[in-house]
N, C-alpha and C positions, 0 to 999 in steps of 0.2 A: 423911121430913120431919115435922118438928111439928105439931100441930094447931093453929091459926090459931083462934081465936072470933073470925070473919070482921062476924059480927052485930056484935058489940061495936066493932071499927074502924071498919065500913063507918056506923055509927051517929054515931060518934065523928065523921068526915069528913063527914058530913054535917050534924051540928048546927054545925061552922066556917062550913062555905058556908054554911048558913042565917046564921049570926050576921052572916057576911060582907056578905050580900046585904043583911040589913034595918039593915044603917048602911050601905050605899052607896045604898038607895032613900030612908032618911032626908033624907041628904045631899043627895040630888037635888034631895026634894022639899022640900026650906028654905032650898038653895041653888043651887038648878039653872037659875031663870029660866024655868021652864016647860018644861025639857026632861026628855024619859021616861027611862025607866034602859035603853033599849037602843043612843036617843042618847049618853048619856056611856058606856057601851060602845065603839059607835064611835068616836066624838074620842079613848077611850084608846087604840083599835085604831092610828089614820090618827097620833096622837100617836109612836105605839112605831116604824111603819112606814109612814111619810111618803111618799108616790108608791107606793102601792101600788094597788092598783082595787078597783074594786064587787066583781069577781070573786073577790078578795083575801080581803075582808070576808064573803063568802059563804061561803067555804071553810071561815077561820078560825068562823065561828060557828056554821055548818049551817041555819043560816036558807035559806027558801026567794030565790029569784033578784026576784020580786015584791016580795016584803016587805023586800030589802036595798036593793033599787030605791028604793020609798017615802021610806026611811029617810034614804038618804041626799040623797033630791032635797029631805027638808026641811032637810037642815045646809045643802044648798047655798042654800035658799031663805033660812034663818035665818043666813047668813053666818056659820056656825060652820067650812063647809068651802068650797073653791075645788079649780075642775078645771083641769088643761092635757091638751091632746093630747100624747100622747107622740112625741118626734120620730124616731120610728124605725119608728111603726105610727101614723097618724094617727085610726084608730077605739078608739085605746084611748084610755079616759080617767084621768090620773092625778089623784090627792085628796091633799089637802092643807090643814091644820088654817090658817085663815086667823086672824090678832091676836086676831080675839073668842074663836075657837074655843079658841088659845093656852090667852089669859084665863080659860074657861071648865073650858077639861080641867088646868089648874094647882090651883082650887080644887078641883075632887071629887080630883084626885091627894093632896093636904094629909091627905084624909077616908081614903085609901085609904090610906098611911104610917101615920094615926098609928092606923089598926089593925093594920099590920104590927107596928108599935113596940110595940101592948100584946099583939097575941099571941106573943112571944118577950121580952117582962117576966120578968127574972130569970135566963132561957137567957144562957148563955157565948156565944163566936162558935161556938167547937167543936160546941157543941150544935145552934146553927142550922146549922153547913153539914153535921151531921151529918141533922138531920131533913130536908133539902133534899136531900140524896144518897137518905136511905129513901124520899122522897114521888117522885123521879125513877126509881129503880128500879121504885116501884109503878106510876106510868104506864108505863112502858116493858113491863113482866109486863103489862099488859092492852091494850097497843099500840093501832091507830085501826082502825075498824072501816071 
C-alpha cells in the first residue's frame, strides 16, 4: 500500500469542518433568534428524522443523556419542538419540529446549502459523487467506535 501523508488530509478535513462550523455559528448567531449552535444541530437532527427520541438524539451526537435532556426541554420550552407518546410504548417520547421550529431549521438549512454550493464550485456531478464515494469509504475504514 502507498504511503498516505495522513498529516496533510487529516489537516485538510479539518480546516472544512472548521470553516463549516464558523458559518453555521455565524449563522446562528445573526440569525438564530437566540438559539446556540447545538439547538440548530438538533432541529436539523429532529428535521432529517422526525419522531425520533431524546435517546435518538443522544446516540447520534454522543452528548451526554443530561445535557440532551437540557437541550431539548428548551426546544420544547422555546416551541421549536413538540412531543407525543408513542402509541405502541407510552413512556417513550416522540419529537417533532413544530411550524416555528419548521421556520427556524429552514433558515440555517439556506446557510448550510449555500455552503455546500460553494464547496463543490466548479466540481462536475462526477466529481461530487466521486468525492462523496472517497469521503464514505473513509468513514467506513475508521468505522464507530
Amino acid at each position: 500500500m502507498r504511503q498516505i501523508p495522513s498529516a496533510e488530509l487529516l489537516d485538510r478535513l479539518h480546516l472544512l469542518m472548521l470553516r463549516f462550523h464558523r458559518r453555521m455559528h455565524d449563522a446562528v448567531r445573526d440569525e438564530g433568534d437566540g438559539l446556540a449552535i447545538m439547538e440548530a444541530r438538533a432541529l436539523a437532527f429532529f428535521a432529517r428524522h422526525e419522531g425520533n427520541t431524546q435517546s435518538d438524539l443522544v446516540q447520534h451526537t454522543g452528548r451526554d443523556k443530561a445535557q440532551v435532556a437540557r437541550l431539548v426541554k428548551t426546544l420544547l420550552d422555546r416551541d421549536l419542538l413538540e412531543s407525543a407518546r408513542d402509541p405502541d410504548d407510552g413512556r417513550v417520547l416522540r419529537l417533532a419540529l413544530t411550524a416555528s421550529g419548521k421556520t427556524m431549521q429552514r433558515k440555517m438549512q439556506r446557510y448550510r446549502a449555500a455552503f455546500e454550493h460553494a464547496l463543490v464550485e466548479g466540481f462536475d456531478e462526477a466529481e461530487v459523487q466521486d468525492a462523496i464515494a472517497l469521503l464514505d469509504r473513509m468513514v467506513a475504514n475508521v468505522g464507530e467506535k
